[in-house]
DOLUM-473265 format. One record per residue (C-alpha): residue in three letters; x, y, z. Coordinates in steps of 0.02 Angstrom, whole numbers, plus 50000, padded with zeros to 5 digits. Example, Ala and Ser with C-alpha at 12.3 -4.5 7.8 and 13.67 -1.06 7.14 Angstrom:
<rs>
Ala_50615_49775_50390 .
Ser_50684_49947_50357 .
</rs>
This chain:
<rs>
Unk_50654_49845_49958 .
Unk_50786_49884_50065 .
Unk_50846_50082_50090 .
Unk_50971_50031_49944 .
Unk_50848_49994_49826 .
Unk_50867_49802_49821 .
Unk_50727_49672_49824 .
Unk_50698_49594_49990 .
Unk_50531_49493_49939 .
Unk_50453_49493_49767 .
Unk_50260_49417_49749 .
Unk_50336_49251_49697 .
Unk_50142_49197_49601 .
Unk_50143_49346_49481 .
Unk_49982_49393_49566 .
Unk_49915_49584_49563 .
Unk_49941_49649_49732 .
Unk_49942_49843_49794 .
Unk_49949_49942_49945 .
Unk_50112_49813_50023 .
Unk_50146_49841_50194 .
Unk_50192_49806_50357 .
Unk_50067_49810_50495 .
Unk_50023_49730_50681 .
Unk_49893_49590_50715 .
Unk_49870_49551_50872 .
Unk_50028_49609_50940 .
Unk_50145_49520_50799 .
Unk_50212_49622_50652 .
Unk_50130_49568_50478 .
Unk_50152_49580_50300 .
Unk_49974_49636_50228 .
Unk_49936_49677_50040 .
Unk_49767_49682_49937 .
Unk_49775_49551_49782 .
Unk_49653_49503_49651 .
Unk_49579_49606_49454 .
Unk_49594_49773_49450 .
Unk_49458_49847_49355 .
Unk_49474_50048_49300 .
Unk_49504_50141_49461 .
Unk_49448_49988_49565 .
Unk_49471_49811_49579 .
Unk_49394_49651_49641 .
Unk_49479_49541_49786 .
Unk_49531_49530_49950 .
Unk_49657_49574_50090 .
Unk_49794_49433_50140 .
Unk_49898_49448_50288 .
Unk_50057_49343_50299 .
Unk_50173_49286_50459 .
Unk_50355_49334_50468 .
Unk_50385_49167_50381 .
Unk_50267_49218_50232 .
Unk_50146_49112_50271 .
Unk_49969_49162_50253 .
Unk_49872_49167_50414 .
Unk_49705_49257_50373 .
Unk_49614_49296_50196 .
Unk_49479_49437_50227 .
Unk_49356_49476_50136 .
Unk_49206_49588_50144 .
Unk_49040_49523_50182 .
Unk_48835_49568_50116 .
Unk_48882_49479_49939 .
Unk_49025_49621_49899 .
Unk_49192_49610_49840 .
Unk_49359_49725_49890 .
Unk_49409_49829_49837 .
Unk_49602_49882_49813 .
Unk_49593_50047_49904 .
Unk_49624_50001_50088 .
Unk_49634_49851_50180 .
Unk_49699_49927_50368 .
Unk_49715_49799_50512 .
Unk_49648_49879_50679 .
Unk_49691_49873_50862 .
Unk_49548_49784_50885 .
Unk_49570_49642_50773 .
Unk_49476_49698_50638 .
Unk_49519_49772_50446 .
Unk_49449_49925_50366 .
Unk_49420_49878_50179 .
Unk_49316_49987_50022 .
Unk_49189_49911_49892 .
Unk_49123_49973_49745 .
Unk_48975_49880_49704 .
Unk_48873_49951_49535 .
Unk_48713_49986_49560 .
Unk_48582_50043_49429 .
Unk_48540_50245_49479 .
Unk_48447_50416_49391 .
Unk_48587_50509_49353 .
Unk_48484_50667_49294 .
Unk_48543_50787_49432 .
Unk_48719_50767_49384 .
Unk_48697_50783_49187 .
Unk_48701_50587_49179 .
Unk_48570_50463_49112 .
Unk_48405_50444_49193 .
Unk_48436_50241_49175 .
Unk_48599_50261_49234 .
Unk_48727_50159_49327 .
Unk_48863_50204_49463 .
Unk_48984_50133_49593 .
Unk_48898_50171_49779 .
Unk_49061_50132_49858 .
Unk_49072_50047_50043 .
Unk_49159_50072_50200 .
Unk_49148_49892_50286 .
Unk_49230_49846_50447 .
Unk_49260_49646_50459 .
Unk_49333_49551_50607 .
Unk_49485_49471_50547 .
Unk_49456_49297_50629 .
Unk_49281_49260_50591 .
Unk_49248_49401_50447 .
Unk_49088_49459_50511 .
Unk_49044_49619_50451 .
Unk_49040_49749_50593 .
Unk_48990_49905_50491 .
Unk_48928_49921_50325 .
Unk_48908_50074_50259 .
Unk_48893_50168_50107 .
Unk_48913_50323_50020 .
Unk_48749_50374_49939 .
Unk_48651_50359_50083 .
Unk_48758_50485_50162 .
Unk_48830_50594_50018 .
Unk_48735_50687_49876 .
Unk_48781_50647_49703 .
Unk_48783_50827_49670 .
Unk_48939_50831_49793 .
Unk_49054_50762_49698 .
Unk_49174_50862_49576 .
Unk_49155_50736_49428 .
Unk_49035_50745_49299 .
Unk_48963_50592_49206 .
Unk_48998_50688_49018 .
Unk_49178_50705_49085 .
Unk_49242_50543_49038 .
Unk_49161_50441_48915 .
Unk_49235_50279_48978 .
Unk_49143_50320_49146 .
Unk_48974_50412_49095 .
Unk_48856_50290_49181 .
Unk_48778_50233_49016 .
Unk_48805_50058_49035 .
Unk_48862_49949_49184 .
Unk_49029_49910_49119 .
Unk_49046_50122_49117 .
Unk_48978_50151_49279 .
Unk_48979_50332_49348 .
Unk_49107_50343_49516 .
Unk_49048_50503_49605 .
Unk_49151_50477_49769 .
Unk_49301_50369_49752 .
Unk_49322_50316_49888 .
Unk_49520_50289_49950 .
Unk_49567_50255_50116 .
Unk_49498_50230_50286 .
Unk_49566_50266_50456 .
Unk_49528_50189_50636 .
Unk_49505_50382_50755 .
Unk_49446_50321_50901 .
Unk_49261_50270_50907 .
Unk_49253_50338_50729 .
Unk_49315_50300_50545 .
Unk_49400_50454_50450 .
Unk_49346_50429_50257 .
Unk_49419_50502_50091 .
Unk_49311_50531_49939 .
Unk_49429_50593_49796 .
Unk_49298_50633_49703 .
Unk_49216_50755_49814 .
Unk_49361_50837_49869 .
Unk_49306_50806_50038 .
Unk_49349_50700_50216 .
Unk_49219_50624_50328 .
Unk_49211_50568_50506 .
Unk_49076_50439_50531 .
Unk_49008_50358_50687 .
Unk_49095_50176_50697 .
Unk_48932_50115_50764 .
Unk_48814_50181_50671 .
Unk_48868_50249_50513 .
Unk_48804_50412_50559 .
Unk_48923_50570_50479 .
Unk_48978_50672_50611 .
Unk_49085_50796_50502 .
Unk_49123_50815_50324 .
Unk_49290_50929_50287 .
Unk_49319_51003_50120 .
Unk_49230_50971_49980 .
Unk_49053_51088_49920 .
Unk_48963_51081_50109 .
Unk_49137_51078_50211 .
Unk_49094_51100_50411 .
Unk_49293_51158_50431 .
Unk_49336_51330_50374 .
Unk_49520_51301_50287 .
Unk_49656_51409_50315 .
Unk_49736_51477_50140 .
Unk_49861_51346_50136 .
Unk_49749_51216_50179 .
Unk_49630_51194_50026 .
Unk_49663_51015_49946 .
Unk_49591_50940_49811 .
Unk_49582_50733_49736 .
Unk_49663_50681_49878 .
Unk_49723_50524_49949 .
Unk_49789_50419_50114 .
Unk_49699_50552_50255 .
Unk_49741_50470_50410 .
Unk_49738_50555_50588 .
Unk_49898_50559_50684 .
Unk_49902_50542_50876 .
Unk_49897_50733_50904 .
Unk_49756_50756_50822 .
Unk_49813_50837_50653 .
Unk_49761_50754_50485 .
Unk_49893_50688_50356 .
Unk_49847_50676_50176 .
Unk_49936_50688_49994 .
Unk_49860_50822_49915 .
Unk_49833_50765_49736 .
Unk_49807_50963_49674 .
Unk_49897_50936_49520 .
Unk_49736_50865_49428 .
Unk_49646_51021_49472 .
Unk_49777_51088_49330 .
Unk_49944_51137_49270 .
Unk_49975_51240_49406 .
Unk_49923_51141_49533 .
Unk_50032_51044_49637 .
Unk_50056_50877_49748 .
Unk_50112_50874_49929 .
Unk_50120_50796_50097 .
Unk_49986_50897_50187 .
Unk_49947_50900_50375 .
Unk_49826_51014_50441 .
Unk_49789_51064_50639 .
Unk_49610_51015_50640 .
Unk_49493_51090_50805 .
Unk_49337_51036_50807 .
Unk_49285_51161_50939 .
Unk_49310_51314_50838 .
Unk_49265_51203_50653 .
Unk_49429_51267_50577 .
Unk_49595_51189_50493 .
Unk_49730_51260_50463 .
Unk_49903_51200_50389 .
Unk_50023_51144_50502 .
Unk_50160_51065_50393 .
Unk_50172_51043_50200 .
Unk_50309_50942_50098 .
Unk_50368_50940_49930 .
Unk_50518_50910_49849 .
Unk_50617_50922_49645 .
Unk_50452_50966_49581 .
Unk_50365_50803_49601 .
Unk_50182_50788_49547 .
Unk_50090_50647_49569 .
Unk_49903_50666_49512 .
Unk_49827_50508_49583 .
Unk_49875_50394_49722 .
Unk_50012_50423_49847 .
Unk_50045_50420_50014 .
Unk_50114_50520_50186 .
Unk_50191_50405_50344 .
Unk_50251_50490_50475 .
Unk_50376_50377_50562 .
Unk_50460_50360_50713 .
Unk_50593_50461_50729 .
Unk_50473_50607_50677 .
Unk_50521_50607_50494 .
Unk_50399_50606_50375 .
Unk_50377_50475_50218 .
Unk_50289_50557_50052 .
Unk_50257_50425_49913 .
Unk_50231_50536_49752 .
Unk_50105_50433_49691 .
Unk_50086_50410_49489 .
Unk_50269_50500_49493 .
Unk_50360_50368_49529 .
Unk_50459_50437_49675 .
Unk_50463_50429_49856 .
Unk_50560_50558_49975 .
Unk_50584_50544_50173 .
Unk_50601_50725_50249 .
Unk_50610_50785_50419 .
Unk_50505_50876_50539 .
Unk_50533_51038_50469 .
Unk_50525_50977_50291 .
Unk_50715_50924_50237 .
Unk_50736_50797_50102 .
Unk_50866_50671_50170 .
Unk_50814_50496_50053 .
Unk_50726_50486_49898 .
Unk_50688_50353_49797 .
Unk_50664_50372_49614 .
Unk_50608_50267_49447 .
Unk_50501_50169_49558 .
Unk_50416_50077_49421 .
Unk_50300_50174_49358 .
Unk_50224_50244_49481 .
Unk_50156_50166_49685 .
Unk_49997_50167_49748 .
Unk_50067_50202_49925 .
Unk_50238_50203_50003 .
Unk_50304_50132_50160 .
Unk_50460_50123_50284 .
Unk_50455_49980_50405 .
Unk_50554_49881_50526 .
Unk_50559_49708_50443 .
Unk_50629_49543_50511 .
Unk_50573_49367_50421 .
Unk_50631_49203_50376 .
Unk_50562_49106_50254 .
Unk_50499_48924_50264 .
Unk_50555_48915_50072 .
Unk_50731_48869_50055 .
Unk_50867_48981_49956 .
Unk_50866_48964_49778 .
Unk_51029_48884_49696 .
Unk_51109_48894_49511 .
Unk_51265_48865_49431 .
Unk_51346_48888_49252 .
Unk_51492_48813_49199 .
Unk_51663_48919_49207 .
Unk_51814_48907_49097 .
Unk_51833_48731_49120 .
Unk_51919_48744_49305 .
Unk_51778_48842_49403 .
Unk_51599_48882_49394 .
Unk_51493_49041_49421 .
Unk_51357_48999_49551 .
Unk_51221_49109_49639 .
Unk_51120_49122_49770 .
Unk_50969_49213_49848 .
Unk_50828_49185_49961 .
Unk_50675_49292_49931 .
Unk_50618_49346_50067 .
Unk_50747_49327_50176 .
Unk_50816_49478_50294 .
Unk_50953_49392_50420 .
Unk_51078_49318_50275 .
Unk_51251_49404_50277 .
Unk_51369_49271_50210 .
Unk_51343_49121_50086 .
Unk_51440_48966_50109 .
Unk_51449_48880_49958 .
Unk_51463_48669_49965 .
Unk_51524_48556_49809 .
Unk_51555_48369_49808 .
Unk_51600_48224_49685 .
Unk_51435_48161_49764 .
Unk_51280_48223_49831 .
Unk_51310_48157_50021 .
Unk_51485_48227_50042 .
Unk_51503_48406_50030 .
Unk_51623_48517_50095 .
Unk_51660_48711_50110 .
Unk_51686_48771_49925 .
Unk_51707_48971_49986 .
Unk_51611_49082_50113 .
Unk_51559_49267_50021 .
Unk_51475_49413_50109 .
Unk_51285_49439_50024 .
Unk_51286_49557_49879 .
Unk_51104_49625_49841 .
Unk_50955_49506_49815 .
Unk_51051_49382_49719 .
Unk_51237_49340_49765 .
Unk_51360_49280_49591 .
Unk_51527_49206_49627 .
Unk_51670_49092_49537 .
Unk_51704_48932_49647 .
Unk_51808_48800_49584 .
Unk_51682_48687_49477 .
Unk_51606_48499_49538 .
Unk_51469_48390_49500 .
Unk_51355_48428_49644 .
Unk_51315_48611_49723 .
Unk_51221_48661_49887 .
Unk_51225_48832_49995 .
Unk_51196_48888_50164 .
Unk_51125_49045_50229 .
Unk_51241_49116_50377 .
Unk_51203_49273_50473 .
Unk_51294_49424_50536 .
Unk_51353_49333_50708 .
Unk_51398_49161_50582 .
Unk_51271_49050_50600 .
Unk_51188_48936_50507 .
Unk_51018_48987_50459 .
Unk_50956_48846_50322 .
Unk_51034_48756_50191 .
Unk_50966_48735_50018 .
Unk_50948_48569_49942 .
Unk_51081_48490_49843 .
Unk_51093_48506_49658 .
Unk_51196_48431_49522 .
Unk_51282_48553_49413 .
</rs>
């Protein structure tokens, strides 16, 4: 959407798609989304990156026989993505009040080269986290208990993935906790939050079922802090903590919330280029832009019902599709025509072309763009076309002729 709230490209399959975005691959800006079943908390699919003409150049998918999950699929400078798995694997779940014969998700961390999806790292949570970590019991939900395969136990959850350097920063919403694990070798060098935290938190800087940690360039850590599920009382913010891994501590540097908005899964915090910061509110379905020092100046509100993450990007493209065309018939005199081009972000004007025949055709009416889908009266005529014009007049495409 654009910052009025109007379409600018719609899925145009019907497919299931989350975490839509714009990204960089190999120096070009990107549209990337995950698509494919969701299943529960999880789902089964892969990443898809698309040109500025929406054309898709690369479908990635993890590797070692799993499938992706919808959590994160994050394009790196390198050339790789950063995608999650939740394979279910068969597991005694004694020593967390779950069945001996149990089953769980051991979710996976993978990092895949874009090009030729080999699988640089593979690595997974229960050879590196104890069940007994997480904050989620196997009695607590009996559509999850581990009893069968199709209720597998998730301990760990995981939901995002960030590049830091030669490491990837992890977050387990189920375990209340971050980790920082050796891009190499899997090994974790730090686990923050959570039941065995090596930070000390400040006061402030507790957070709980959290989502979208990423590390920003000065070395803080962004989250949304999903406390809300922890209760009534809790709450859901944009967090960023001043990490120092010298001294083991973290403290809160900023916090963001806004009109009482309390998201208790999902959501998202961007912190954009002009130093403002973007808070999607998650399964509220609201998203708020503040500045530095925590101002509200743009929200965003009945946003469906609710987005996994929220974004604010430059976005330039041009479709190879051509516009889409209709007409209706008028009061006898004129007909009601309209035009739109999904996708499209340079169209200012439509010019509007009618004929007695389909190979003559001349200038009907030119009318600036209205929102995703232009309506005007022209006088009527058996055939109909329109062209695309942008802001300096010229002629981007021109949609193919119809009869009315």
């Amino acid at each position: 959407m654009n910052d009025a709230g109007e379409p600018v490209w719609m899925e145009p399959t019907g497919a299931g798609v989350m975490d839509l975005r714009v990204q960089t691959f190999k120096g070009q800006p990107v549209l990337t989304f995950w698509t494919g079943t969701g299943i529960g908390g999880h789902g089964l699919g892969k990443g898809v990156i698309m040109d500025t003409a929406y054309r898709i150049i690369h479908e990635v998918r993890t590797g070692n026989g799993l499938q992706a999950d919808l959590h994160e699929f994050t394009l790196t400078s390198n050339g790789t993505a950063l995608l999650t798995s939740y394979p279910t694997i068969q597991q005694d779940l004694g020593a967390v009040g779950g069945p001996s014969a149990g089953y769980m998700y051991n979710c996976h961390v993978q990092e895949v080269d874009v090009r030729t999806g080999t699988v640089l790292l593979d690595w997974n949570a229960q050879d590196h986290i104890p069940l007994t970590d997480s904050y989620l019991r196997p009695q607590d939900d009996p559509n999850s208990d581990g009893t069968t395969a199709a209720k597998a136990y998730d301990p760990y959850h995981l939901n995002s993935v960030d590049e830091d350097g030669a490491s990837l920063l992890i977050s387990a919403r189920h375990t209340h906790a971050l980790y920082l694990v050796d891009r190499t070798t899997g090994t974790v060098r730090w686990r923050m939050g959570g039941k065995h935290s090596d930070f000390s938190l400040g006061p402030d800087a507790q957070f709980a079922w959290q989502h979208d940690a990423r590390r920003q360039p000065d070395g803080s850590i962004s989250m949304f802090d999903n406390h809300y599920d922890s209760g009534t009382t809790g709450t859901s913010r944009g967090l960023v903590l001043t990490v120092s891994e010298t001294t083991g501590t973290a403290v809160l540097q900023r916090q963001f919330t806004h009109a009482g908005h309390r998201g208790n899964a999902m959501g998202s915090v961007q912190h954009l280029p002009n130093g403002n910061v973007l808070v999607g509110w998650g399964t509220d379905p609201a998203v708020t832009e503040f500045t530095a020092d925590g101002t509200a100046v743009y929200e965003a509100t009945r946003v469906g019902t609710g987005s996994y993450r929220a974004h604010r990007s430059p976005w330039s493209a041009q479709p190879e599709t051509l516009p889409d065309l209709a007409a209706v018939p008028g009061n006898g005199s004129t007909m009601q025509v309209y035009a739109s081009w999904n996708g499209a972000t340079e169209v200012t004007h439509w010019r509007f072309l009618t004929g007695t025949t389909a190979d003559e055709l001349h200038e009907a009416g030119t009318f600036p763009k209205r929102g995703f889908e232009t309506s005007t009266a022209i006088a009527a005529a058996p055939y109909l076309a329109v062209q695309a014009l942008n802001k300096n007049g010229a002629l981007l495409t021109t949609s193919t002729t119809i009869a009315v």
